[in-house]
C-alpha positions as CSV (number, residue, x, y, z in Angstrom):
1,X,0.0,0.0,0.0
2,X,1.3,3.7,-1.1
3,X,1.9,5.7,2.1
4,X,-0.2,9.0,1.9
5,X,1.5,11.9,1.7
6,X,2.5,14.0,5.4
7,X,4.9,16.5,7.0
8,X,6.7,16.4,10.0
9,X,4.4,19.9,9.8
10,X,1.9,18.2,9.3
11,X,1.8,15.7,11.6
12,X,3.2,18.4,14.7
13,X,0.5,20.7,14.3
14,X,-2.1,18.0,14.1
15,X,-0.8,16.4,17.6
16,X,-0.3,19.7,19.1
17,X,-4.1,20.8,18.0
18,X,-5.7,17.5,18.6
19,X,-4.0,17.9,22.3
20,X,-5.0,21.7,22.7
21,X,-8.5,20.5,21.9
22,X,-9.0,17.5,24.6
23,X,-7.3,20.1,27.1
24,X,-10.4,21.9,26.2
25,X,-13.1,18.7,27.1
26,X,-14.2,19.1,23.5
27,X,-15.0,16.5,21.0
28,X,-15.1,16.4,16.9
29,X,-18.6,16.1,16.9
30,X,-18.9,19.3,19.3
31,X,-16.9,21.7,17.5
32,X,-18.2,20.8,14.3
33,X,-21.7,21.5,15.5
34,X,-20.2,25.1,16.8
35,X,-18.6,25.9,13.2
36,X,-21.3,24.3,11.3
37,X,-19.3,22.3,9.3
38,X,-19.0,18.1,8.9
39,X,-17.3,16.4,11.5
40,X,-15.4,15.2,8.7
41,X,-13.8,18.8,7.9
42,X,-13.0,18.6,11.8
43,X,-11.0,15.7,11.6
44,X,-9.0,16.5,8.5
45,X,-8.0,19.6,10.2
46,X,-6.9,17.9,13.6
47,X,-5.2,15.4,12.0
48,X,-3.2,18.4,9.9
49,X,-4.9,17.3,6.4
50,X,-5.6,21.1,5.1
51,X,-9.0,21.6,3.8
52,X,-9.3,24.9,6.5
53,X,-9.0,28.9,6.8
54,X,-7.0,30.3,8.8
55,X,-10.2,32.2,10.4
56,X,-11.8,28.6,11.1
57,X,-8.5,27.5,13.1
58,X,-8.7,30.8,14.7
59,X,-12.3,30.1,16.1
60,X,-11.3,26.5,16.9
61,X,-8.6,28.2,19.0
62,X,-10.6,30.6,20.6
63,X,-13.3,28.3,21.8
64,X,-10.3,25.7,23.4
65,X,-9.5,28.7,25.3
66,X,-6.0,28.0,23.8
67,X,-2.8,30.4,25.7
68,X,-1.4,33.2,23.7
69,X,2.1,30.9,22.9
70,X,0.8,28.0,21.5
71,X,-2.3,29.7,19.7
72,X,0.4,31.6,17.4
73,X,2.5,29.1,16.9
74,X,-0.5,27.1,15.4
75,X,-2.0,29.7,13.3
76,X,1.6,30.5,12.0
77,X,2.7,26.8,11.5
78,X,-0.7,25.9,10.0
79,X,0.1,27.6,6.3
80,X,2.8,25.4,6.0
81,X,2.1,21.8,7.1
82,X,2.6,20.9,3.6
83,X,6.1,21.9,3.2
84,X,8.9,19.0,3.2
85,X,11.5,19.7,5.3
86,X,12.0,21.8,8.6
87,X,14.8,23.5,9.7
88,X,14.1,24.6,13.5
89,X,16.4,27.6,14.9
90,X,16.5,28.1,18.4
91,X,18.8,30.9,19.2
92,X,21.5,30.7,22.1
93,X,21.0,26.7,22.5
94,X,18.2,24.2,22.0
95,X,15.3,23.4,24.1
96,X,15.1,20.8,26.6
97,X,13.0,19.1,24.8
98,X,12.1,18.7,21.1
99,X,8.7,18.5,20.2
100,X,9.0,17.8,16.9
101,X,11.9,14.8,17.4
102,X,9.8,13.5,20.1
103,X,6.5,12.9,17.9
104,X,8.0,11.7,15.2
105,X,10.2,9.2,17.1
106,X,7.1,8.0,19.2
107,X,5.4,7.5,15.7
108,X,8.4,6.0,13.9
109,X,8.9,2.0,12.8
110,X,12.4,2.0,12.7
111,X,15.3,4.1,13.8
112,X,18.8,4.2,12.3
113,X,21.4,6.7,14.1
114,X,25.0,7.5,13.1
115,X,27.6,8.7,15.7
116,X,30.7,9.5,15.1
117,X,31.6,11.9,18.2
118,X,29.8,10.6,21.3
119,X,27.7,8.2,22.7
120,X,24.2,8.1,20.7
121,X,21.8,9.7,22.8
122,X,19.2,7.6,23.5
123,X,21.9,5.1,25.0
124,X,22.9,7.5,27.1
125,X,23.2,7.3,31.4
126,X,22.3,9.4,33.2
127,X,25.5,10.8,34.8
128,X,26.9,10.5,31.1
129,X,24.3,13.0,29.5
130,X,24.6,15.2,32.6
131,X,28.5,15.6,31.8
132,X,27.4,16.2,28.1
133,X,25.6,18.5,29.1
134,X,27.7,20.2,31.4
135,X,30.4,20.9,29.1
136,X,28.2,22.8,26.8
137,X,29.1,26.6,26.1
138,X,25.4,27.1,25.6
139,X,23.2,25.5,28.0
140,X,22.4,26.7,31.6
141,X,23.7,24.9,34.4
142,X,20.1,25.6,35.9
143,X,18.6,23.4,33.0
144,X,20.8,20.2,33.7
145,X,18.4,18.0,35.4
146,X,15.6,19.4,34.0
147,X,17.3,18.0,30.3
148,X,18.4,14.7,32.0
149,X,14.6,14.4,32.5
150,X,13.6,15.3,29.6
151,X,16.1,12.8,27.7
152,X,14.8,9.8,29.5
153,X,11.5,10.7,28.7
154,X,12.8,10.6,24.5
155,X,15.0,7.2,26.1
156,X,11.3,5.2,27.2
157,X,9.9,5.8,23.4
158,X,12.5,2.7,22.7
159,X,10.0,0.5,24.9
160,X,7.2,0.7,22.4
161,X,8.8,-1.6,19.8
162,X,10.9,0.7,17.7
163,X,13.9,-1.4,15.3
164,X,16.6,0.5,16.1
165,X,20.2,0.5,15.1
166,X,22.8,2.3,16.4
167,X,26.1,3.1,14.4
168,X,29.5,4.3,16.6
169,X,32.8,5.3,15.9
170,X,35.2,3.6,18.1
171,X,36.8,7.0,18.8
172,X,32.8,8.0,20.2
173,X,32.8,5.0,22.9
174,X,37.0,5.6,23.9
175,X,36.3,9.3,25.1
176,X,36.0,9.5,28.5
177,X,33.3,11.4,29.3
178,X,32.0,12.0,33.5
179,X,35.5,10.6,34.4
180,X,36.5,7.1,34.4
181,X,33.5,5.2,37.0
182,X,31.1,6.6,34.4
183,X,32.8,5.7,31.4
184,X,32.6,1.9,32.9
185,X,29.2,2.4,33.7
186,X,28.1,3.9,30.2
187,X,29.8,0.5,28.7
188,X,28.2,-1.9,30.7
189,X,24.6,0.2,29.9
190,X,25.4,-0.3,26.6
191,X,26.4,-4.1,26.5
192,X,22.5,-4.2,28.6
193,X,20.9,-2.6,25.4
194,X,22.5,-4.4,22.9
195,X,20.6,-7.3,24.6
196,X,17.4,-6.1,24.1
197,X,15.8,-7.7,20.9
198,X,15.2,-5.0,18.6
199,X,18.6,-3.0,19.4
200,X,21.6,-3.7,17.2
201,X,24.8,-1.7,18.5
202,X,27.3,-1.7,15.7
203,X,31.0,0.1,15.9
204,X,32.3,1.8,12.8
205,X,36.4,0.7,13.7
206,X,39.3,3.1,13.3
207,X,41.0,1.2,10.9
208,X,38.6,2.0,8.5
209,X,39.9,5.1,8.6
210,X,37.8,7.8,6.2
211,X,34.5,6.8,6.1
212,X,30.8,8.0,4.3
213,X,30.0,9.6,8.1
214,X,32.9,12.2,8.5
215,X,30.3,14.9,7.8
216,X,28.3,14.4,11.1
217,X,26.0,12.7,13.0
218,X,22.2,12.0,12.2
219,X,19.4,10.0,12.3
220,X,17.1,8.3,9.9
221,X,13.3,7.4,11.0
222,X,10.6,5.7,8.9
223,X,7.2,4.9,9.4
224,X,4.2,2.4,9.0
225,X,2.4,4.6,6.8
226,X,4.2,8.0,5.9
227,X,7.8,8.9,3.9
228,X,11.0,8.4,5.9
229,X,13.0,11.5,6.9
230,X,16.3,12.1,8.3
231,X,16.4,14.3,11.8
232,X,20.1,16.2,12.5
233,X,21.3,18.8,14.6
234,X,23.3,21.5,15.6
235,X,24.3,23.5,18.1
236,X,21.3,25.9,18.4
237,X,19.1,23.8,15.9
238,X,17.3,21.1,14.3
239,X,16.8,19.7,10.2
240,X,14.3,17.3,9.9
241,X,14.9,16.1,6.1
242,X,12.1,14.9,3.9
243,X,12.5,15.8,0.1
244,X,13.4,12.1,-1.4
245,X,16.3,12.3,-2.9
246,X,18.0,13.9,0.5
247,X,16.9,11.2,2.6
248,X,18.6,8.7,-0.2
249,X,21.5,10.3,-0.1
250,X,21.5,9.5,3.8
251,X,20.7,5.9,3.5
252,X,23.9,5.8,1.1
253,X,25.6,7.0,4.1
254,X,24.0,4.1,6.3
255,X,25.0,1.3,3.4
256,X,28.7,2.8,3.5
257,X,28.5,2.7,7.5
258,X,27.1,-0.7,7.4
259,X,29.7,-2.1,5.4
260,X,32.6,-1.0,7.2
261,X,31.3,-1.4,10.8
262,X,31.8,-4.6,13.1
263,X,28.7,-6.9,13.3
264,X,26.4,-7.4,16.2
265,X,28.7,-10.0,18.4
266,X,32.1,-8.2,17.3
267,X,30.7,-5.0,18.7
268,X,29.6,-6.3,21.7
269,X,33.0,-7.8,23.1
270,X,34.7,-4.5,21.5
271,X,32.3,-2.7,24.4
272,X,33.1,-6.2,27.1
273,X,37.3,-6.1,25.8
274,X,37.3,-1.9,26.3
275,X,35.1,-2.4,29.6
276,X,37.3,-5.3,31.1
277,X,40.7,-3.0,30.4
278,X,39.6,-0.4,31.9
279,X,38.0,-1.9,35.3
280,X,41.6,-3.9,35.8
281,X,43.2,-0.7,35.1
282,X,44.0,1.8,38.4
283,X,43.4,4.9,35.8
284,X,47.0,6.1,35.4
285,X,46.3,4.7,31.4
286,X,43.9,7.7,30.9
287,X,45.7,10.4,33.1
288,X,47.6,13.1,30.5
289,X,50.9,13.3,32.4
290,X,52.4,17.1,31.4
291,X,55.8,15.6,32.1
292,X,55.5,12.9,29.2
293,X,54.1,15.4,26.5
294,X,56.3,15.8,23.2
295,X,56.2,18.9,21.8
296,X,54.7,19.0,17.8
297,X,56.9,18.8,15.2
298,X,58.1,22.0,13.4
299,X,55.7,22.6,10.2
């Protein structure tokens, strides 16, 4: 069957009306009695189909008693739910949370993320993320557990059956991050998850050396009934990808990844070989001595 055609728009301000309007204790069937339309015409706006003025969502909005914030954001967003493609600036840094990543991930089929730098987040600890986080030139220190939260909250949406793979650089899982109990403890968290039946972990090695991922990380979701789009982001944004040929271009990416990158049980006892060294190690290994350091070479 053809998927039907939707927007990570779309779909957004569909969830965020449908939610402003059981807030409200309203029903299709009431509201469409109040505008004097079909309940049909109801539901194709809710579920971010079109078909609507701008005045009619304004009503809507009014009679949900809707707060000034959100009421804007619909009737500016609503224009545009058929656009592909969604780049989201934030300004000084990003928002705890991301509504948009967290609707389409709870909606998604599979999941495919590439990670070349760090620790994917969704297989994040706790005290790892919380050192992420802490390191940031850009987010407050008042925010951090507030985000910790928040990340969990994206973590759960794994529970609800979603395939997901996770690609790694070995370089990602050697930096110690939160100091070296935590780096252990990240490890073993992940050795947990890549028991769990529909979680592949799979490291890209160094000796690869250049790769298809060099340009960054990102992460590819597709659906049971809509087109696949590719989710990436910066420091103070977000690029949700869905024009075909872009999203091709990533899987490409994931194909090159895939062919390079240890399978299922090598990854694993890379995590259990790099997790043994370091617990029978007393740390001196990771400590940067200023006494050893060479100086660089002339250029």
């Amino acid at each position: 069957m053809p998927k039907r055609y939707s927007t990570a728009r779309g779909r957004e301000f569909g969830e965020r009306l449908r939610a402003a309007i059981a807030q409200a204790g309203m029903t299709s069937r009431q509201l469409a009695d109040l505008l004097g339309r079909h309940e049909a015409k109801v539901s194709d706006m809710v579920n971010g189909k079109g078909g609507f003025t701008l005045l009619e969502l304004a009503v809507v909005l009014g009679i949900c008693r809707v707060p000034e914030p959100e009421r804007e954001f619909l009737l500016s967003l609503s224009p545009a739910t058929e656009l592909n493609g969604w780049w989201q600036p934030y300004g000084k840094c990003a928002p705890v949370q991301s509504h948009t990543a967290r609707t389409n991930l709870a909606a998604a089929k599979t999941l495919i993320s590439w990670h070349p730098h760090a620790v994917p987040d969704l297989l994040r600890t706790a005290d790892y993320a919380r050192a992420v986080l802490a390191a940031s030139a850009t987010v407050p220190t008042t925010e951090l557990d507030e985000r910790v939260r928040a990340l969990h909250e994206m973590q759960e949406l794994l529970r609800n059956g979603l395939d997901c793979t996770f690609y790694a650089h070995e370089f990602a899982l050697e930096l110690q991050v939160g100091g070296r109990n935590k780096h252990i403890a990240q490890l073993q968290h992940l050795m947990r998850m890549a028991n769990w039946k529909k979680i592949r972990i799979l490291i890209v090695p160094a000796a690869a050396g250049a790769h298809a991922g060099m340009a960054g990380p990102f992460t590819q979701l597709t659906f049971p009934k809509y087109q696949p789009l590719i989710w990436t982001t910066t420091e103070n944004s977000s690029l949700f990808v869905e024009e075909e040929h872009a999203v091709e271009g990533y899987a490409a990416v994931v194909q090159a990844l895939d062919e390079i990158s240890l399978d299922e049980d090598q990854s694993q006892k890379w995590i259990s070989r790099r997790c043994v060294r370091l617990q029978e190690s007393d740390g001196a290994e990771d400590e940067i001595r200023e006494d050893e350091d060479e100086p660089f070479p002339p250029l």
